[in-house]
C-alpha positions as CSV (number, residue, x, y, z in Angstrom):
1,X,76.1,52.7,-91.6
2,X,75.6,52.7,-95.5
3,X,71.6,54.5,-95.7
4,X,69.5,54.5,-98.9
5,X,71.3,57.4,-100.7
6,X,73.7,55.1,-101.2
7,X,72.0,52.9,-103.7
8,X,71.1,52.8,-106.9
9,X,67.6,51.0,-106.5
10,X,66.8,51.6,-109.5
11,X,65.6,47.3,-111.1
12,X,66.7,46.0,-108.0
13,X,65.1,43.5,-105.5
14,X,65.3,44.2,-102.3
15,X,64.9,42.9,-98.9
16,X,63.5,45.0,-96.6
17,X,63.6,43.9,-92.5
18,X,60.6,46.1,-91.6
19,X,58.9,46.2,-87.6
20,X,55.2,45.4,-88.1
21,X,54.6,43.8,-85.1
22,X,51.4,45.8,-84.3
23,X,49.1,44.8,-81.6
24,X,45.4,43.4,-82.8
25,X,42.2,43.1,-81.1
26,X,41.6,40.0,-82.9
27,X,42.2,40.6,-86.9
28,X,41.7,44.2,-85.7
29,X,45.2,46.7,-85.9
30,X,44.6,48.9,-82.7
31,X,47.6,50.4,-83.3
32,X,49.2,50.9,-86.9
33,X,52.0,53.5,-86.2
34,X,54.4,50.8,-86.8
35,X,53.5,50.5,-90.0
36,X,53.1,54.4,-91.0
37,X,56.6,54.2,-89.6
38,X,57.7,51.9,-92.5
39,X,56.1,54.1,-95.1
40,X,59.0,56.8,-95.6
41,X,61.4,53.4,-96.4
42,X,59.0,52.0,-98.6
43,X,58.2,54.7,-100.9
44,X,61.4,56.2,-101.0
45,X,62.1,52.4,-102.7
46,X,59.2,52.0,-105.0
47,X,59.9,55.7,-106.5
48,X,63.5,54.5,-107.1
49,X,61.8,51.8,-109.5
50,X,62.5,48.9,-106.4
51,X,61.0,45.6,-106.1
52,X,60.0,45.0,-102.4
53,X,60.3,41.4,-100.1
54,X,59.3,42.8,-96.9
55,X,60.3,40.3,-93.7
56,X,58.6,41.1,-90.5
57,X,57.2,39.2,-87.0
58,X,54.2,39.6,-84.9
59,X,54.0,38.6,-81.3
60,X,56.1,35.3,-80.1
61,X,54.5,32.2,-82.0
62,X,55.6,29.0,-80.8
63,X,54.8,26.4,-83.2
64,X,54.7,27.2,-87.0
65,X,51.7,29.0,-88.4
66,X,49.1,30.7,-86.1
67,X,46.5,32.3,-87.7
68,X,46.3,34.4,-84.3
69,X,49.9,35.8,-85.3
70,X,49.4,36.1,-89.2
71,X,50.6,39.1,-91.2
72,X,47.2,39.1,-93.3
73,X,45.9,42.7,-91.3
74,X,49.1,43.9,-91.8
75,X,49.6,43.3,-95.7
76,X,45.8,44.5,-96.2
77,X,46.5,47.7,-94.3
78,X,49.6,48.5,-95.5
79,X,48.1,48.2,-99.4
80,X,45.3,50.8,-98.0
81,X,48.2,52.8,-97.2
82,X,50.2,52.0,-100.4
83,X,47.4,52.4,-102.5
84,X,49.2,48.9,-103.8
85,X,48.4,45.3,-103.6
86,X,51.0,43.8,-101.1
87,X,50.5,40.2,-101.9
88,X,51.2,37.8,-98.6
89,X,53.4,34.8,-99.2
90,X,53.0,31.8,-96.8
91,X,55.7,30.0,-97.8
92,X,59.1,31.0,-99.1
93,X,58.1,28.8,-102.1
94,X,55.4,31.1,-102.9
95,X,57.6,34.3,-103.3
96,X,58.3,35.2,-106.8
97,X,62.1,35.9,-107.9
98,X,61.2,37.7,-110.8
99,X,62.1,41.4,-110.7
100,X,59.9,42.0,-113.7
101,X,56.9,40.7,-111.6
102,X,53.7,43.2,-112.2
103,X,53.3,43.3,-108.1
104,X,55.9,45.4,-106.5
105,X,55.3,44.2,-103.0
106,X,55.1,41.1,-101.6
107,X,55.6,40.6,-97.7
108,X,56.5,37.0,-96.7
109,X,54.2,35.3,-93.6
110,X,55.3,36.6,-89.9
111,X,59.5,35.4,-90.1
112,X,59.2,33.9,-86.7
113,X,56.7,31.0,-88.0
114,X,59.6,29.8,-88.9
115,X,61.4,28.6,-86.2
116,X,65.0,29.1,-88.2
117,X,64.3,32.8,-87.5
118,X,65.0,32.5,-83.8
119,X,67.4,29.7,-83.7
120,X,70.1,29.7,-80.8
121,X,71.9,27.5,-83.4
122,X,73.9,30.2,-85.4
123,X,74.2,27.1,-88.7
124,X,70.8,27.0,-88.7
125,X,70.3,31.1,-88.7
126,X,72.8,31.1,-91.6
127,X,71.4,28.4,-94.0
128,X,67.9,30.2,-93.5
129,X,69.4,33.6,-93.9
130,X,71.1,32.5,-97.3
131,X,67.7,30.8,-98.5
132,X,66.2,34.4,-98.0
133,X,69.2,35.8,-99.4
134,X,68.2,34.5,-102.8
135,X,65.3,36.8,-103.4
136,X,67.2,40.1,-103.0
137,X,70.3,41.9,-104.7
138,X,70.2,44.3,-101.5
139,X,69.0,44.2,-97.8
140,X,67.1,47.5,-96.1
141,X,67.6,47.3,-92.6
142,X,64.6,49.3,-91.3
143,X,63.0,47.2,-88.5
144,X,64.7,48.9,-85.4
145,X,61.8,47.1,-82.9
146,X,64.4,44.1,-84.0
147,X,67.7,45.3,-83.6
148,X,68.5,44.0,-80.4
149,X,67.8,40.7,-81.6
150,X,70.5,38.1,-82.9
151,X,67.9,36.6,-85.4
152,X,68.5,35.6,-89.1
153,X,66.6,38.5,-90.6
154,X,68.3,40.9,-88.6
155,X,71.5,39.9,-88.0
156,X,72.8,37.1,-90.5
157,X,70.9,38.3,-93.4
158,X,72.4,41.8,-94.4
159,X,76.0,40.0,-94.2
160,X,75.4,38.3,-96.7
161,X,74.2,41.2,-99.2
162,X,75.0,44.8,-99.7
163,X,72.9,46.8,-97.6
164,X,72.0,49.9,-95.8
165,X,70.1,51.4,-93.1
166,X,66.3,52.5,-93.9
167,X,65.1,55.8,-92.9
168,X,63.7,54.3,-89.6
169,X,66.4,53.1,-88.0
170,X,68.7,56.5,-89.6
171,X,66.2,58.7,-87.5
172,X,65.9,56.1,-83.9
173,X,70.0,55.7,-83.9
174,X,70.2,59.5,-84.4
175,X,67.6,60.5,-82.0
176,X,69.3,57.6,-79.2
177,X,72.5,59.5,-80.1
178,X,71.0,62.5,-78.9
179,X,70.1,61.2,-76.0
180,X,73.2,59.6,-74.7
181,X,76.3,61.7,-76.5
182,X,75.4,65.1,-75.2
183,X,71.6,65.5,-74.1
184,X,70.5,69.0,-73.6
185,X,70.1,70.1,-69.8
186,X,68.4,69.5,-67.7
187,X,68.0,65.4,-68.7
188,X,64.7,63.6,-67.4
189,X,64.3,59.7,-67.7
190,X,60.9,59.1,-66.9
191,X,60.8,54.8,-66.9
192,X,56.7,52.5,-66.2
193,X,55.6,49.2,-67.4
194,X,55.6,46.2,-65.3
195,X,58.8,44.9,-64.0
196,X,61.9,46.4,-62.5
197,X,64.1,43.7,-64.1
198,X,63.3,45.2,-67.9
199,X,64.7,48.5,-66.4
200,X,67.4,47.7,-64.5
201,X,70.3,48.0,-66.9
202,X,68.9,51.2,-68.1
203,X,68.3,52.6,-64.7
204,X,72.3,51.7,-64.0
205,X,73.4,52.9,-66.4
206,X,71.6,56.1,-66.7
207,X,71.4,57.0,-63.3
208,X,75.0,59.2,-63.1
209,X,73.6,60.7,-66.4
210,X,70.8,62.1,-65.7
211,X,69.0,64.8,-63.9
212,X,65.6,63.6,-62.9
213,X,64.5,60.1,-62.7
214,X,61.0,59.4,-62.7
215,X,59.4,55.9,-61.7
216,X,55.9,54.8,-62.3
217,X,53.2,51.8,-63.1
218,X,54.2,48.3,-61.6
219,X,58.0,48.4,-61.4
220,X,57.6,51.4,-58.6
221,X,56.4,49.0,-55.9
222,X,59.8,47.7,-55.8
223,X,60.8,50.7,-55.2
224,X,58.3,51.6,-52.2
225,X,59.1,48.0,-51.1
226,X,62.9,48.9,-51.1
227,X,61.8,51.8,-49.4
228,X,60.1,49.8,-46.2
229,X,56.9,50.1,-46.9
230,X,54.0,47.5,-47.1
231,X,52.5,47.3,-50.7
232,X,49.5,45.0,-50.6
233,X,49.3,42.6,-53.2
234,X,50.9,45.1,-55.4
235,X,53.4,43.4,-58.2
236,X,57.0,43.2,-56.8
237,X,60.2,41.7,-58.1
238,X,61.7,41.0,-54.5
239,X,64.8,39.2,-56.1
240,X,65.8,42.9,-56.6
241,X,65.1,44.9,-53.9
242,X,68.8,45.4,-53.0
243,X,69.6,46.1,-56.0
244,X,66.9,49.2,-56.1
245,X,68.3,50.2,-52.6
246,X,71.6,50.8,-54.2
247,X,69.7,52.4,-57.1
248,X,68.0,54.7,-54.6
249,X,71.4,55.5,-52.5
250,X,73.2,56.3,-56.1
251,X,70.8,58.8,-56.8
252,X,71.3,60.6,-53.6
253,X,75.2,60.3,-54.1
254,X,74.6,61.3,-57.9
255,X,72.2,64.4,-57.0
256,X,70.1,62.7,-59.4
257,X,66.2,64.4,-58.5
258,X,64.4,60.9,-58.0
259,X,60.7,60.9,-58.5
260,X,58.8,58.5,-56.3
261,X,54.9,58.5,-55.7
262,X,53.9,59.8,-52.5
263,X,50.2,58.5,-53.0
264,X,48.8,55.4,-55.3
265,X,45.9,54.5,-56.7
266,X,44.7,50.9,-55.0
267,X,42.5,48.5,-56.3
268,X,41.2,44.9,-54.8
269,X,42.1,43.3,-58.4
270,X,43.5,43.7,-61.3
271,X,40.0,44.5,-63.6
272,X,38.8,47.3,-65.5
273,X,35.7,47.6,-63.3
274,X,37.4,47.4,-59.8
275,X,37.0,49.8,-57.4
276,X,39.6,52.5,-57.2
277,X,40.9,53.8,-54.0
278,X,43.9,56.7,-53.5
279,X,46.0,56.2,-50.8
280,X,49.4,57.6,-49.2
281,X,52.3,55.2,-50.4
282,X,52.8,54.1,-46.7
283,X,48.9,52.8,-46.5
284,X,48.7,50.7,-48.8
285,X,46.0,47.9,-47.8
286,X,46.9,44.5,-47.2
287,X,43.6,43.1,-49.6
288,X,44.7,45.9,-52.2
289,X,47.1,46.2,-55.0
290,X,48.5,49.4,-56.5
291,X,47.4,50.0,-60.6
292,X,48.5,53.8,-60.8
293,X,50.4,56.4,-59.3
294,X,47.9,58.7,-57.6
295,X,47.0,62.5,-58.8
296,X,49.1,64.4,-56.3
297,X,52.6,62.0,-58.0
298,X,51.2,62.5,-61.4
299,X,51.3,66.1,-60.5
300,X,54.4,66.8,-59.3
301,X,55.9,64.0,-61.7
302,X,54.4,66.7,-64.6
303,X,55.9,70.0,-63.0
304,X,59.8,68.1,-62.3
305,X,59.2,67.3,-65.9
306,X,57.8,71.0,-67.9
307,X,61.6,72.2,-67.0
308,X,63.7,69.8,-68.6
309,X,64.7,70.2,-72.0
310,X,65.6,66.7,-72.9
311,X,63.1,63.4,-71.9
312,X,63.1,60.2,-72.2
313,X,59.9,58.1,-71.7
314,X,59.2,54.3,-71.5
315,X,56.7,52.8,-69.5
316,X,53.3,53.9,-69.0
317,X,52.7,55.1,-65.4
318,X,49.5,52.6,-64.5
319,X,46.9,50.4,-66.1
320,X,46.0,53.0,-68.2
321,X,43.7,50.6,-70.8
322,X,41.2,50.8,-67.9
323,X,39.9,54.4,-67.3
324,X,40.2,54.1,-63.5
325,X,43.9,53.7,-63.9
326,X,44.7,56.2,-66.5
327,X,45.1,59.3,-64.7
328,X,49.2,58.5,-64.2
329,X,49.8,58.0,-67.8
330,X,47.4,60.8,-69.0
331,X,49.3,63.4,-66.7
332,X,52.7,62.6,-67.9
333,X,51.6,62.0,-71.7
334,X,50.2,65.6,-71.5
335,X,53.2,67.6,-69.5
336,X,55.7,66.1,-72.7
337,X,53.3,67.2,-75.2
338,X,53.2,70.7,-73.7
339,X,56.8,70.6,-72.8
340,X,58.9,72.7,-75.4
341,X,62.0,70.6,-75.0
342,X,63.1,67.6,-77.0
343,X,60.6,64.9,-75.9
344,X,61.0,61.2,-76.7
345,X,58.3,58.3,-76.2
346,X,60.0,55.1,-75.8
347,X,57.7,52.4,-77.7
348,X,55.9,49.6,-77.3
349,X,52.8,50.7,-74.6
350,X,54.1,54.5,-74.3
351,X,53.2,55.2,-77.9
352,X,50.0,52.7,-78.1
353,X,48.8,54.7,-74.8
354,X,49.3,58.4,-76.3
355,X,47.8,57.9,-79.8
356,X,44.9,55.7,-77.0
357,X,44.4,58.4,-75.4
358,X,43.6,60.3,-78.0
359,X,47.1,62.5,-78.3
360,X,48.7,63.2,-81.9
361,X,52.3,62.3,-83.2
362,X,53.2,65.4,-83.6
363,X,52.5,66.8,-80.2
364,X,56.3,64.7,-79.2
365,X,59.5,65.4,-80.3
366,X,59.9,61.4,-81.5
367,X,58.0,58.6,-81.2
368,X,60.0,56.0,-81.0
369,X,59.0,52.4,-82.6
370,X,61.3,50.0,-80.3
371,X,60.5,50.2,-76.6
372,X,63.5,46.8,-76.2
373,X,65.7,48.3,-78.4
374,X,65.4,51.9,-77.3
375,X,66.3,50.5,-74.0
376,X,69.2,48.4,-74.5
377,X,70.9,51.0,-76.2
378,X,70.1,53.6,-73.6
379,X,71.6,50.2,-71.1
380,X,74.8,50.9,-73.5
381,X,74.5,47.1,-75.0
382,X,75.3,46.6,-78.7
383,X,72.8,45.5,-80.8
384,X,73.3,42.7,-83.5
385,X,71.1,44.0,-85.7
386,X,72.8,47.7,-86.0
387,X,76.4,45.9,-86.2
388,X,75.4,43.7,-89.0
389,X,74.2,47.2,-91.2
390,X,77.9,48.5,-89.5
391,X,79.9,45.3,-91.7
């Protein structure tokens, strides 16, 4: 991949694919590391005497415009950031073309409003991609939250310009390099969230790779279920329970150390105010469901995890935006930032639960800004938006 030392900026419009898609508490960012992580890109363009088009999505609108899914927080921020006006275009017709325009950002409405962006019809993707073309001489890749998507920003688009990769995506491809060419010894994948079937590839394909697996938050009651135990009203994918047997028998055959709760944290329903019970992984109530590993898992999850010197993180380990269910997440969250090894969080709710829970940036080795992403390439898929920068 071509990156921006490549280019001569200098007069140039560019395009620039960043990853704002930052969650909001109505028109409140909760969480702008996304956009801090598009700063480096952006600055290093504006001192190299750019003009900036930013393209960027939020969330999964369905029907045009949402004001629910508008950019407008994210363009105010980022000119608090800037120290710039970043002025928001609804419509392509309301970009300006002019390179010798007095603004030197302007950010074009959430891409996915419209519905070219997403198209399964690769015509459509194109003539959209070729209408964006026209504002830019060069396309900055830098959204890697994206990559894994065949959409016209990401994947069209820089064929049909020069381009290169931003300093985002130059940092996540080398930091997933390090983690599947030749990971330093011994190699922990510690994998949450909700659903076994978003980390099933990964878990495949990493399982004769690594040295410790870790599983937590819902996706481990398929596991327990696989397992033979009763989990309540716990969340389980039971389409794939054979599948995690095998998982569980590899692991053995693999000497893979797998990390399974031995206790859980139970709850009658799934609120921040419900009454929270820790019980041994074969007593899980019939009326209950299971929102966190319990203390004595968290703990021994955290010790498995201070000797490795390479790990991998996606998932948070419970319902850790209600206190009663946090424990899990804390535990591990607090193990990688005291863990002197090369420590990567994975994404998406990882990285919105460390910087929640009141943890610093800098305490990791890497935050990573695309939990999907991260994932298929740790599943060993290629992703559209890295081969298009590759052509």
């Amino acid at each position: 991949m071509r990156t921006l030392e490549d280019f001569d900026f200098a007069g140039k419009s560019i395009i620039l694919r960043c990853d704002l898609n930052v969650p909001l508490d109505g028109n409140l960012i909760t969480d702008d590391g996304r956009i801090k992580a598009s700063l480096p890109t952006i600055k290093y363009l504006l001192d190299a005497g750019a003009r900036i088009t930013i393209l960027a999505h939020l969330g999964r609108p369905k029907n045009g415009f949402e004001n629910s899914f508008s950019l407008a927080p994210v363009a105010s921020r980022l000119s608090e950031l800037l120290d710039l006006p970043v002025v928001l275009a609804k419509e392509l017709s309301d970009l300006s073309s002019n390179s010798n325009s007095t603004n030197k950002i302007q950010m074009l409405e959430n891409i996915r409003f419209f519905p070219q962006e997403t198209s399964k019809d690769e015509n459509e993707r194109l003539a959209f991609a070729k209408q964006l073309a026209e504002f830019g001489d060069i396309y900055v890749g830098d959204g890697f939250g994206a990559v894994h998507r065949k959409h016209a920003s990401v994947y069209e688009l820089p064929k049909l310009l020069p381009n290169a990769a931003g300093k985002l995506i130059s940092a996540e491809v080398e930091v997933l390099k390090k983690l599947t060419e030749n990971p330093t010894r011994p190699y922990a994948v510690v994998l949450g969230g909700a659903k076994v079937s978003d980390k099933i590839g990964v878990i495949s394909n990493l399982i004769e790779k690594v040295d410790v697996l870790a599983i937590g938050g819902g996706m481990v009651f398929t596991f327990i279920s696989a397992l033979g135990h009763q989990i309540g009203k716990s969340m389980v994918d039971l389409e794939l329970i054979d599948n995690v047997k095998v998982l569980i028998k590899c692991a053995e055959e693999s000497n893979v150390k797998l990390l399974l709760p031995t206790d859980v944290v139970v709850a009658p329903s799934f609120t921040k105010d419900a009454p929270a019970t820790v019980v041994s992984v074969n007593k899980i109530p019939a009326d209950q469901m299971g929102l966190d590993i319990g203390p004595d898992s968290a703990k021994a999850y955290a010790l498995a995890l201070q000797g490795c010197e390479t790990v991998f993180w996606n998932g948070p380990m419970g319902v850790f935006e209600f206190p009663s269910f946090a424990h899990g997440t804390r535990t591990v969250a607090q193990a990688l930032s005291e863990n002197s090894g090369f420590c990567v969080v994975g994404g998406g709710d990882s990285a919105a639960a460390i910087r929640t829970m009141g943890f610093d940036d800098e305490q990791f080795g890497y935050i990573s800004t695309g939990g999907g992403a991260s994932l298929e390439y740790l599943e060993g898929k290629l992703l559209p938006g890295l081969i298009a920068l590759e052509s």
